[in-house]
N, C-alpha and C positions, 0 to 999 in steps of 0.2 A: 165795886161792881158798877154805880154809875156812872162812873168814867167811862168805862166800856160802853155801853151801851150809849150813853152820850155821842160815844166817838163814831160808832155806828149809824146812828141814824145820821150824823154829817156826813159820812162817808157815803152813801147813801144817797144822798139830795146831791153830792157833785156829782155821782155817777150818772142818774138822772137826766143831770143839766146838760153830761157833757161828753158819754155816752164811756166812758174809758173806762177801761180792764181794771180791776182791782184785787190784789189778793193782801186777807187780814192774817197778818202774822197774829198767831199768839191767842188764842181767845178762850175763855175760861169760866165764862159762866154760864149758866141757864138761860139767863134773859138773853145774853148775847148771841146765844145758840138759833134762840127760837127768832130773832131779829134776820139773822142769817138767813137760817129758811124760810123767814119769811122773804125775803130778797130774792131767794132764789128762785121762789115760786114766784114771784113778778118779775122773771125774768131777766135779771139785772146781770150784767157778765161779773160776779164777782164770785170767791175760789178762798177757803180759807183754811189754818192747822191750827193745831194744839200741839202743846209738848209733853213730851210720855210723863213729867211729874205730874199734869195735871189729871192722867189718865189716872194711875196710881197711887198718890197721897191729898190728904186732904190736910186743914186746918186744924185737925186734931193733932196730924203727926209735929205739929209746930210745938209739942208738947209744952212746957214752960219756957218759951222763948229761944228755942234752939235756934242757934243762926247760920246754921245746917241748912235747915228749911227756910232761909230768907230769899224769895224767888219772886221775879217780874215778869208780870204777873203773881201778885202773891197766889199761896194755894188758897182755895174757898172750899165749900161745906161739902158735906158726901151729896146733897141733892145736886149739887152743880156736876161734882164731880160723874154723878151716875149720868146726866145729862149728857157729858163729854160720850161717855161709852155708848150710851144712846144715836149720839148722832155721828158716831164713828160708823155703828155698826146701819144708820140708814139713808148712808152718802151725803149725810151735810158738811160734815167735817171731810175734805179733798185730802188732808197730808197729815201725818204724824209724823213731830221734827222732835229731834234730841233734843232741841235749845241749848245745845253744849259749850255752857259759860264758865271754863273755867276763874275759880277767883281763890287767890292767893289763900294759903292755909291761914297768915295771920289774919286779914282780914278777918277770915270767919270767926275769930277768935274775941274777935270784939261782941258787947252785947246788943240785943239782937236791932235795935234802931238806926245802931252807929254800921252795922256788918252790911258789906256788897252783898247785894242780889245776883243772884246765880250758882252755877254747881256744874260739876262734870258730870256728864249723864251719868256714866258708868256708876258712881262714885254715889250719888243722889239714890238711884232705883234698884242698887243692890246690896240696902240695906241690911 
């Protein structure tokens, strides 16, 4: 989650510097949320998604390591995830993207460190 947010507030000071459009693929936590809008409220031309896992599954459904749920963005906690639904439903989040990654069946089959990050939407949220 620091990385995120990290990457944010850079993202952030160049847009500042140098006034250009930006949209955050991909973003997933709380603190990143609340960075966002806060951006948005100072006015910053910047536009960001989430992908439906993170709408949908949290850290728990990672059950004992499944490499099912190995996703980049990994999944985070249900408060992040209620976050997501939160700022879906009061326009800070602009787009909901499938993030539709497919990865090979054997990859997945490795365990969960060694296994590609990603999933076929369809395939991930109708579990």
């Amino acid at each position: 989650m620091i990385a995120e947010t990290v990457r944010l507030h850079t993202i952030f000071e160049l847009i500042r510097s140098t006034g250009a459009r930006v949209h955050i693929c991909r973003l997933s936590s709380a603190a990143g949320l609340e960075l966002m809008r806060q951006a948005k409220r100072e006015g910053l031309p910047v536009t960001c998604d989430v992908n439906v896992h993170h709408v949908s599954l949290t850290d728990m459904d990672i059950g004992y390591f499944n490499s099912q749920m190995r996703f980049s963005p990994p999944l985070r906690s249900a408060r992040d995830r209620d976050a997501i639904v939160a700022a879906l439903a009061d326009g800070t989040i602009d787009a909901l993207c499938s993030d539709h990654t497919p990865v090979d069946d054997d990859e997945k089959l490795l365990p969960f460190a060694e296994a590609t990050p990603g999933a076929s939407g369809w395939k991930c949220c109708c579990r």
